[in-house]
C-alpha positions in Angstrom: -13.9 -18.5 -3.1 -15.3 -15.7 -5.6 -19.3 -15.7 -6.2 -21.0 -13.7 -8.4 -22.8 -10.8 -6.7 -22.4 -7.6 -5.2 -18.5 -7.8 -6.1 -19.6 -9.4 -10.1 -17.1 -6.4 -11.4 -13.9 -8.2 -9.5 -11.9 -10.1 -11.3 -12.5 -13.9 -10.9 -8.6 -14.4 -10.3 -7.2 -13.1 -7.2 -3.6 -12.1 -5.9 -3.1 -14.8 -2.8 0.2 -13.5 -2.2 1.2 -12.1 2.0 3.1 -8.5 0.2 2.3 -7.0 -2.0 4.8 -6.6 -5.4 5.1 -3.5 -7.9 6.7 -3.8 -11.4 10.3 -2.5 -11.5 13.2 -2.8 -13.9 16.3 -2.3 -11.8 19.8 -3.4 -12.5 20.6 -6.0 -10.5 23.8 -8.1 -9.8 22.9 -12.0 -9.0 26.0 -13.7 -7.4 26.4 -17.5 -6.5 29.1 -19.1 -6.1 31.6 -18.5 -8.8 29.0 -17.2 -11.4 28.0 -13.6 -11.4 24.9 -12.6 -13.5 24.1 -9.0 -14.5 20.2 -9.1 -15.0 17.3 -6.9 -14.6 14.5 -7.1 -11.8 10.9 -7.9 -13.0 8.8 -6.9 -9.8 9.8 -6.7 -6.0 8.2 -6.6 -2.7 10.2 -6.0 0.7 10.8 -9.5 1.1 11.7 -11.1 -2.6 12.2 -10.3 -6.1 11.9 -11.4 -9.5 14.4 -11.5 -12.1 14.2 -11.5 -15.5 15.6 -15.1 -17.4 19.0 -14.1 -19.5 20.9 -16.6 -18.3 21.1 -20.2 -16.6 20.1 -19.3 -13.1 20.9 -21.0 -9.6 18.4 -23.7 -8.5 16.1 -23.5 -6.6 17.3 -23.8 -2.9 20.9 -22.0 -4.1 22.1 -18.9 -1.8 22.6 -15.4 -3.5 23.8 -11.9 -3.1 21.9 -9.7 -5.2 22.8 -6.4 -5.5 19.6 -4.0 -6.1 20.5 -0.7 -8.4 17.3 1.0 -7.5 17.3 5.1 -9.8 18.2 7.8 -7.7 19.4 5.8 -4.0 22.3 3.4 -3.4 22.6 0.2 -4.4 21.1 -2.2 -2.0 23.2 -5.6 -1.1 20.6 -8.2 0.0 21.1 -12.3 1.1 18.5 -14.3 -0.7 17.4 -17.8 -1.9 16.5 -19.1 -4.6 12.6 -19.7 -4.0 11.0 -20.4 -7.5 12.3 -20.6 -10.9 9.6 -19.8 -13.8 9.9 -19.8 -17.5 10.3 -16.0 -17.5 12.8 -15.8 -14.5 13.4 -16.5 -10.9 12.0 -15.5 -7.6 14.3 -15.0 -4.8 13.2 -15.1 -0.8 15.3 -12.5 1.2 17.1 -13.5 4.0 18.1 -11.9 6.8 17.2 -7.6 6.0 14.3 -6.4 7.3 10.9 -4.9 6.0 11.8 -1.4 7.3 15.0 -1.8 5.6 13.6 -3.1 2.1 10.1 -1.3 2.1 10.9 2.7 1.7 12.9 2.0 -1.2 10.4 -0.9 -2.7 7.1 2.1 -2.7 9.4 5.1 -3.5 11.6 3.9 -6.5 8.8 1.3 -8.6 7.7 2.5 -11.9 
């Protein structure tokens, strides 16, 4: 909990999330099921991203291939969940790639 002292500058509200997550706008393809989205990423860590709301997305729970456009590398095809659906998008959890696969292109491509 924050206390006023030594650290009075800090912000009272803190980031509690495990990774950390930088702002991007990449093309990204969302595909579940039938239905195949063509959205834009909000902000990605080496283990989820966000995605900007354009369209009804799957629920929360749902299974997804996302392909990740980052500029100037290959697209990146990732498994992922559904993990939280917000007024300004969803989050999705990925499943089975790796940090070291993920986290080179996550710090060298964010804006």
């Amino acid at each position: 909990m924050w206390s006023p002292g030594r650290d009075a500058k800090l912000s009272t509200v803190q980031e509690h999330r495990r990774y950390a997550r930088v702002a991007a706008t990449w093309p990204v393809t969302v595909r579940t099921g039938d239905q195949l989205l063509r959205l834009q990423t909000v902000n990605l860590s080496a283990h989820g991203v966000k995605v900007g709301l354009d369209a009804a997305l799957p629920p929360v729970g749902a299974s997804a291939h996302l392909r990740l456009e980052p500029p100037d590398a290959p697209p990146m095809d990732v498994e992922a969940i559904v993990w939280r659906a917000d007024d300004d998008g969803s989050a999705f959890f990925f499943v089975g790639t790796s940090y070291a696969e993920l986290q080179p292109a996550v710090t060298s491509h964010a804006e």
